[in-house]
C-alpha positions as CSV (number, residue, x, y, z in Angstrom):
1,X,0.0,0.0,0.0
2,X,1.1,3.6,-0.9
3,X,2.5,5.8,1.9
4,X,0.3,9.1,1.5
5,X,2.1,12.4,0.3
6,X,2.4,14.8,3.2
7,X,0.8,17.5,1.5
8,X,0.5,21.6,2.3
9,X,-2.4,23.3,0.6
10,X,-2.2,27.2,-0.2
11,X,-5.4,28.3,-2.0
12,X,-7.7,31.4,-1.6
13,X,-10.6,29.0,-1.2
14,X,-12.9,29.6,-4.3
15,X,-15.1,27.2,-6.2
16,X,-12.4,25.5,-8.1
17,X,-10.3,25.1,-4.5
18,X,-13.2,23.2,-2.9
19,X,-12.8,20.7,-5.2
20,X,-9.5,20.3,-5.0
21,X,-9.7,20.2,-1.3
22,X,-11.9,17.7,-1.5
23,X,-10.2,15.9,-3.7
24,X,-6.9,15.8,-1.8
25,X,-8.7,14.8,1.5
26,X,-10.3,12.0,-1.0
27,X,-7.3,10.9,-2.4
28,X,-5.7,7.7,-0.5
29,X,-2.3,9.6,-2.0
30,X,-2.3,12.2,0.3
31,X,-2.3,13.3,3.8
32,X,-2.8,17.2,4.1
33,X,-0.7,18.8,6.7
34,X,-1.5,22.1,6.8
35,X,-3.7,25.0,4.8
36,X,-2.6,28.3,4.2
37,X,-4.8,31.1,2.7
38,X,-4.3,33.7,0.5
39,X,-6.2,36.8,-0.9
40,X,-7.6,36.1,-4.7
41,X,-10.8,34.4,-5.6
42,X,-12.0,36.1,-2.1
43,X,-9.7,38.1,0.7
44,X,-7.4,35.2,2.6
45,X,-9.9,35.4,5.7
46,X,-13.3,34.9,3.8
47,X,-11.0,31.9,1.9
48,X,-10.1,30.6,5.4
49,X,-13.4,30.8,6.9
50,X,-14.6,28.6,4.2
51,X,-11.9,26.1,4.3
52,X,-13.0,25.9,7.9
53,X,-16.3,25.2,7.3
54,X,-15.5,22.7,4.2
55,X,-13.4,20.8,6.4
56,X,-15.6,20.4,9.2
57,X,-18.4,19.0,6.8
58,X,-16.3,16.7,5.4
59,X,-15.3,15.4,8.7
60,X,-11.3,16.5,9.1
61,X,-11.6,19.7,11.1
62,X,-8.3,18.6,12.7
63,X,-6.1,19.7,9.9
64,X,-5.2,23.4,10.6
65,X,-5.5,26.0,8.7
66,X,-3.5,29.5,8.9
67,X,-4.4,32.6,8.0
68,X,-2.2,34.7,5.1
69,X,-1.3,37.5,3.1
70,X,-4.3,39.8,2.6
71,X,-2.5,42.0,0.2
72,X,0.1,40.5,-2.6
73,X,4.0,41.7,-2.2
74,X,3.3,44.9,-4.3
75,X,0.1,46.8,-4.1
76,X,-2.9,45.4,-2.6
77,X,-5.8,43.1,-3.1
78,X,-8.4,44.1,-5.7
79,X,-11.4,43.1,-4.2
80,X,-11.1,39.1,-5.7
81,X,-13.5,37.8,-8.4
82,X,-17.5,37.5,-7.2
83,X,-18.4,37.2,-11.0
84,X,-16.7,33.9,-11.3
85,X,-16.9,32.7,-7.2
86,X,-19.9,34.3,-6.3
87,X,-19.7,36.8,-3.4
88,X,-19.1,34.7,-0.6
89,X,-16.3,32.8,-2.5
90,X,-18.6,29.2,-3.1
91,X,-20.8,30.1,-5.3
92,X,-23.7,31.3,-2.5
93,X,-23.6,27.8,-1.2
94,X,-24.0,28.2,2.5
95,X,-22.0,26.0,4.9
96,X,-22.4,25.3,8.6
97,X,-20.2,27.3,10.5
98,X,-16.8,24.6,12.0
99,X,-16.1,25.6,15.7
100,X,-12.3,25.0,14.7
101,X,-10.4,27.6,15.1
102,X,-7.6,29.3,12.9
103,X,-4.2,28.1,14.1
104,X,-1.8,31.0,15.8
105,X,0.7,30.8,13.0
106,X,0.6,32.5,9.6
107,X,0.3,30.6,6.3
108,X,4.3,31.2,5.4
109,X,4.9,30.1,9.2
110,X,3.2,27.2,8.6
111,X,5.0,26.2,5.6
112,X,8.1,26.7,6.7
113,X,7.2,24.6,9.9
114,X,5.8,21.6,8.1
115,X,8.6,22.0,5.9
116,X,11.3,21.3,8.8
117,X,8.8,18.7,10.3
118,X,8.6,16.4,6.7
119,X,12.2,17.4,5.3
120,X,12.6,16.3,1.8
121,X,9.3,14.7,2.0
122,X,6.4,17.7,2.3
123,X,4.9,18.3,-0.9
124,X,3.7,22.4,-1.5
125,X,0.6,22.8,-3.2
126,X,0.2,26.1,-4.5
127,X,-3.5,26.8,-6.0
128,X,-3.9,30.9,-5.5
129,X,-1.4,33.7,-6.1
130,X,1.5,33.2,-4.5
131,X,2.4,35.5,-2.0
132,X,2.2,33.2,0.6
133,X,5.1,30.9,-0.4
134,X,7.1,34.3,-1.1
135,X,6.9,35.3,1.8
136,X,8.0,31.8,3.4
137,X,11.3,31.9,1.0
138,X,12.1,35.0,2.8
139,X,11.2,33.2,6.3
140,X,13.6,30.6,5.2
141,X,15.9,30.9,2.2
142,X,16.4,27.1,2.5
143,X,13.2,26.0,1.6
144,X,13.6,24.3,-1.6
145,X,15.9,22.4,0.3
146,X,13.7,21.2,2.6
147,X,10.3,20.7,0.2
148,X,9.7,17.5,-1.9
149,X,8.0,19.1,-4.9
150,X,6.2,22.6,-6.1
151,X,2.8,22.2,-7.5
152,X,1.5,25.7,-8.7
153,X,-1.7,26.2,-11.0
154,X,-0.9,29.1,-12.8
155,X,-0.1,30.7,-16.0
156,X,-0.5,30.0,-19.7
157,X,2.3,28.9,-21.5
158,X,0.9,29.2,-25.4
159,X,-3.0,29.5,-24.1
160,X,-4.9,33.3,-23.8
161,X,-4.9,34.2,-20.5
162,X,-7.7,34.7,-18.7
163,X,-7.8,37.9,-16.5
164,X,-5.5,39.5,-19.4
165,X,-4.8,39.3,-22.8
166,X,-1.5,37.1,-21.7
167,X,-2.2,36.8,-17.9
168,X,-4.0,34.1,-15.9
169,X,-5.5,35.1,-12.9
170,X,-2.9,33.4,-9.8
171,X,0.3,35.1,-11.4
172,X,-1.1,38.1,-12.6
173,X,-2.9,38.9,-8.2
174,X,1.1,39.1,-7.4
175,X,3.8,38.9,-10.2
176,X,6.4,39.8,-7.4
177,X,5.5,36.9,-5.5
178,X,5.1,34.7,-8.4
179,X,8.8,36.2,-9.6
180,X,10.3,35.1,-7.0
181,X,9.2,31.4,-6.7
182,X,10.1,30.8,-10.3
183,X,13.7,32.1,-10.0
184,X,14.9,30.6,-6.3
185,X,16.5,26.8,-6.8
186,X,14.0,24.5,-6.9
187,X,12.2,22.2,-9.0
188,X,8.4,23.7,-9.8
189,X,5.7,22.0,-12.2
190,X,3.5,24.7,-13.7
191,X,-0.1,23.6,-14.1
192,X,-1.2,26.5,-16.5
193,X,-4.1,27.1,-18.5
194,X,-3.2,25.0,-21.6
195,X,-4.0,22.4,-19.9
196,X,-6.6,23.4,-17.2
197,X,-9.1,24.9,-19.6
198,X,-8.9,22.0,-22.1
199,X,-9.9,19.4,-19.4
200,X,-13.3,20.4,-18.6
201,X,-16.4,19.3,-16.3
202,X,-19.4,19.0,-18.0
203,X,-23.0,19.2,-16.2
204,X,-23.2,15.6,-16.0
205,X,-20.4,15.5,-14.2
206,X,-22.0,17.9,-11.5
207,X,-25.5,15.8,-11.8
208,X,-23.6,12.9,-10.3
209,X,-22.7,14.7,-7.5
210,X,-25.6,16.5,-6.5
211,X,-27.1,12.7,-6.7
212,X,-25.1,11.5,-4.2
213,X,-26.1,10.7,-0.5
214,X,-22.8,12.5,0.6
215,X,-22.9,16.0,1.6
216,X,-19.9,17.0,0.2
217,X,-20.7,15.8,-3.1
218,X,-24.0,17.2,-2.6
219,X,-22.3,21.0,-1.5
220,X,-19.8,20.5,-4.3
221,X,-22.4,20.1,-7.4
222,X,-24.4,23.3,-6.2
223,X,-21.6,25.3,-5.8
224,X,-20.3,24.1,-9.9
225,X,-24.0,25.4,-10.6
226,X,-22.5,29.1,-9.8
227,X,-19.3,28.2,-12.0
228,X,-20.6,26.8,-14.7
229,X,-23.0,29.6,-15.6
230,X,-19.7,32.0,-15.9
231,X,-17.9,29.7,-17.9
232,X,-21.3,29.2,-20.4
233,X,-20.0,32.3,-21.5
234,X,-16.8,30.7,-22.5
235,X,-17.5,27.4,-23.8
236,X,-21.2,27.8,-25.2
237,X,-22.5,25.1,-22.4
238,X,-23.0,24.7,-19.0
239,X,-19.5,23.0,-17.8
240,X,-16.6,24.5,-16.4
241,X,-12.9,23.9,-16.6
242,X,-10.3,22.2,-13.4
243,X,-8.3,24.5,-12.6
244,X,-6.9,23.7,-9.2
245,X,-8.4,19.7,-8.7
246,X,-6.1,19.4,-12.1
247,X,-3.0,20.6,-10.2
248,X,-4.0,18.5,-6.9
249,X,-4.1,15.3,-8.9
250,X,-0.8,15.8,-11.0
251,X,1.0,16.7,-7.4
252,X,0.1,13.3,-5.9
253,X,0.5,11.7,-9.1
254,X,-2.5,10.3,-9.9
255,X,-3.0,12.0,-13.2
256,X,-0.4,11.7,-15.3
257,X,1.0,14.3,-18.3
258,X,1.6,13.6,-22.0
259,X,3.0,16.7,-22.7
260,X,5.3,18.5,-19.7
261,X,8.4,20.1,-21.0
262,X,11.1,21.6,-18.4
263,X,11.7,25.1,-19.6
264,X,13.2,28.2,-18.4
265,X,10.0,30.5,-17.2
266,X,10.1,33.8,-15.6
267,X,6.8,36.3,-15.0
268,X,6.7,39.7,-16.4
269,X,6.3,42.0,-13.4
270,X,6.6,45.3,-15.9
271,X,3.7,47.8,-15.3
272,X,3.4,47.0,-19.2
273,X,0.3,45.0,-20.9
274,X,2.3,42.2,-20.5
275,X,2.4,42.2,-16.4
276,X,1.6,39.1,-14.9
277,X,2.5,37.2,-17.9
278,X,4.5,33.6,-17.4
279,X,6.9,33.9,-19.9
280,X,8.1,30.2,-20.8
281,X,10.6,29.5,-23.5
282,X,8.6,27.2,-25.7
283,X,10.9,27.7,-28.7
284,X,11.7,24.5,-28.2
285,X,8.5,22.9,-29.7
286,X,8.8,22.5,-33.0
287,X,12.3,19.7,-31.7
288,X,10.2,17.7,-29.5
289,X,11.4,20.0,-26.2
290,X,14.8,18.7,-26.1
291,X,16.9,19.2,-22.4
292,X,17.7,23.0,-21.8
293,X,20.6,23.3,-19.6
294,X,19.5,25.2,-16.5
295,X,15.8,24.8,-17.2
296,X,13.5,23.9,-13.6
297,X,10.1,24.5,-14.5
298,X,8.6,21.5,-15.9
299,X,4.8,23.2,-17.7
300,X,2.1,20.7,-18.0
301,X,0.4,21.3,-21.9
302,X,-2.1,17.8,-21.9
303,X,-3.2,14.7,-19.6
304,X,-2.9,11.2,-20.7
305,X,-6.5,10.3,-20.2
306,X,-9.5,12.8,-19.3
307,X,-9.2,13.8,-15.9
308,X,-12.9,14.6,-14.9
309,X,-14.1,10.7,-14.6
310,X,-11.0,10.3,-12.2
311,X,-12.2,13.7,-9.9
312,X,-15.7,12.5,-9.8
313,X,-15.2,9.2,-9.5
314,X,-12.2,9.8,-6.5
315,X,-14.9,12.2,-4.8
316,X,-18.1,10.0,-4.9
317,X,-16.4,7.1,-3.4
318,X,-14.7,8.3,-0.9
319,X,-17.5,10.6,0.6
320,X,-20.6,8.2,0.1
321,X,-19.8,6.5,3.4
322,X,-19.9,9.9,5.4
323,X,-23.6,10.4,7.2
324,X,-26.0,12.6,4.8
325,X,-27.2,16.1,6.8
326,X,-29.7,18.4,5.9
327,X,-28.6,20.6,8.4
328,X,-24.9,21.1,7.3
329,X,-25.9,23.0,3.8
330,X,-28.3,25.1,2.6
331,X,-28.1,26.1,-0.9
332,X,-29.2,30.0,-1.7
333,X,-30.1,30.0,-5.3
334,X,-29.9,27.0,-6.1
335,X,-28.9,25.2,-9.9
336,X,-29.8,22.1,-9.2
């Protein structure tokens, strides 16, 4: 039997974030460790506050989670993305409130704890801008020393972005941040939108949750009722693309890539068009990506197999054992 991954979770706790957070407490491949927050889809504390309350309805309110950055390394937060999240982050789904309490360390303190506590073994998750593992480089310049692996969803490689012409949304809330983790010594696997927008839910996907006894599912599929009606204006149909369950699965392994060159990749941090945008030298495509000397980032451009069946599927069996509740959610507006 597989030893689970030790597994830190930094995410500004959106639509797209539940699921992956469910999907990591689903997954027999890893063992979360700690949550940090971090202001984008929503500010860090309203993304905390529903991490709480996620993880007390799906029955692991003993992981701890740590408040972070409110405002990225240069400016401050813009106010986060109700169009796409809905105003309270999870698309007006409303959760029971967890009793647990935030734990009396910040997210970067976290990290760099768990990082001394699973040396060489702790794998960093990184699902929302990236301030907070910025700010824990500066806590502890040895950190990519001590980490496993760098998951980050984030950027487009030869995709549109998506909150510029050339800018997806997690790199271009704090290019500083996003700068820095790029360019210190460590191995990082980009999980950009080349490949998160072309693996996509659909709404039978979401029916299968909201069919399930398990109140997770249950919270999950009316919550993607929210998302998918912002990304019908995308696609043409009700479905909705993986963003950060996409970068979950490839961290633990359980997905696996076709495509994933290592490249050199840096992030614009002009105050030009072209700010937030992950820069990765892809000139070496038309050769089959041969090795680039120097080159850390490995960018992930297509799956093996469709990764949707896998999320659902992981999701539905693990949670259809837990107790159904009426009383932990209560669904304001409603797609079901």
């Amino acid at each position: 039997m597989t030893t689970p991954f030790p597994i830190y979770l930094d995410c500004d706790t959106g639509i797209d974030d539940a699921l992956a957070l469910a999907y990591l407490l689903a997954s027999p491949l890893a063992d979360v460790v700690g949550i940090g927050t971090v202001s984008g889809n929503v500010s860090a504390a309203v993304g905390a506050r529903n991490t709480l309350d996620l993880l007390e309805l799906a029955g692991s309110a003993h992981i701890p989670v740590a408040l972070g950055a409110h405002d990225p390394l240069v400016g401050s937060f813009g106010g986060g993305a109700p169009w796409v999240h809905g105003d309270n982050g999870i698309g007006e789904v409303s959760l029971a409130p967890a009793e647990a309490s935030l734990a009396g360390e910040s997210a970067a303190e976290m990290l760099v704890r768990l990082a001394r506590l699973y040396p060489g073994e702790l794998r960093v998750v990184a699902i929302g801008p990236l301030t907070n593992i910025a700010e824990a480089l500066r806590l502890e310049p040895a950190l990519p020393s001590l980490v496993d692996s760098v998951t980050v969803m984030g950027g487009a490689a030869l995709a549109p972005g998506n909150i510029t012409p050339l800018a997806e949304a997690n790199i271009h809330n704090d290019p500083e941040a996003a700068a820095l983790v790029l360019a210190v010594g460590w191995d990082v696997t980009l999980v950009p939108l080349d490949v998160t927008m072309a693996s996509v839910l659909e709404e039978a996907h979401r029916r299968e949750l909201l069919a399930s006894s398990s109140p997770v599912a249950r919270a999950l599929g009316e919550m993607l009722g929210y998302y998918f009606r912002f990304y019908e204006g995308i696609y043409g149909r009700p479905c909705s693309a993986m963003h950060d369950p996409l970068a979950a699965a490839l961290a633990v392994g359980a997905v696996k890539p076709a495509l994933a060159p290592v490249v050199r990749a840096a992030v614009d941090t002009s105050d030009g068009p072209g700010r937030g945008q992950t820069v990765c030298d892809m000139r070496g495509l038309y050769a089959g990506f041969p090795p680039v000397k120097g080159a850390r980032c490995r960018v992930v451009l297509s799956l093996e197999e469709e990764f949707a069946p896998h999320l659902v599927g992981t999701l539905l069996d693990h949670f259809a054992g837990m107790e159904t509740t009426t009383a932990a959610l209560t669904a304001a507006g409603s797609a079901a």
